[in-house]
N, C-alpha and C positions, 0 to 999 in steps of 0.2 A: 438562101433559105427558100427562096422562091423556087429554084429549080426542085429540091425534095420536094414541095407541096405539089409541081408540075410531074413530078415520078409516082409518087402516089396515089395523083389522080388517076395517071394513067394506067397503073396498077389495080385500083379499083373497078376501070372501064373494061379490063381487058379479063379480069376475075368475073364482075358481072354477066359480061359477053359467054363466059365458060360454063357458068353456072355456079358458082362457088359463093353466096352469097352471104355469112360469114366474114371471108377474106374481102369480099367485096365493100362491105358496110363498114370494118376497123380501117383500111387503109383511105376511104373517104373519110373518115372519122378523123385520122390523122392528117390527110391530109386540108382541111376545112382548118384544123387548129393552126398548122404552121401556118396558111394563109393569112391568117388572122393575126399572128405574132409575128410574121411579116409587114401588114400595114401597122400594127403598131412603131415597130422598131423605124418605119420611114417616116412616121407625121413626127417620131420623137425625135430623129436624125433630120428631118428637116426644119425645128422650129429651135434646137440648138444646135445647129449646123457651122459651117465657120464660119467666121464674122469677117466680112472684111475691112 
C-alpha cells in the first residue's frame, strides 16, 4: 500500500510539474489517504502482531 501512495505522489509531482492541476490535486488527494490507511494498517499490525 505504501508503494501506491509512493506512485501517486509521484503522479501528482509530475502532473503539477506539467501543468494539469486537477490531476495534480486528486492524485495527492489519493495519495495522502492511502498514506494514512497505510500507518493505520501497521500501528494495528504491530500492536496485535504475533505473540511469541
Amino acid at each position: 500500500m505504501l508503494k501506491y501512495s509512493i506512485i501517486f505522489l509521484i503522479i501528482a509531482i509530475v502532473a503539477a510539474v506539467l501543468g494539469f492541476g486537477g490531476i495534480a490535486g486528486t492524485a495527492a488527494g489519493i495519495s495522502k489517504i492511502l498514506f494514512f490507511v497505510f500507518l493505520v494498517l501497521f500501528v494495528i499490525s504491530l500492536i496485535f502482531g504475533r505473540k511469541r
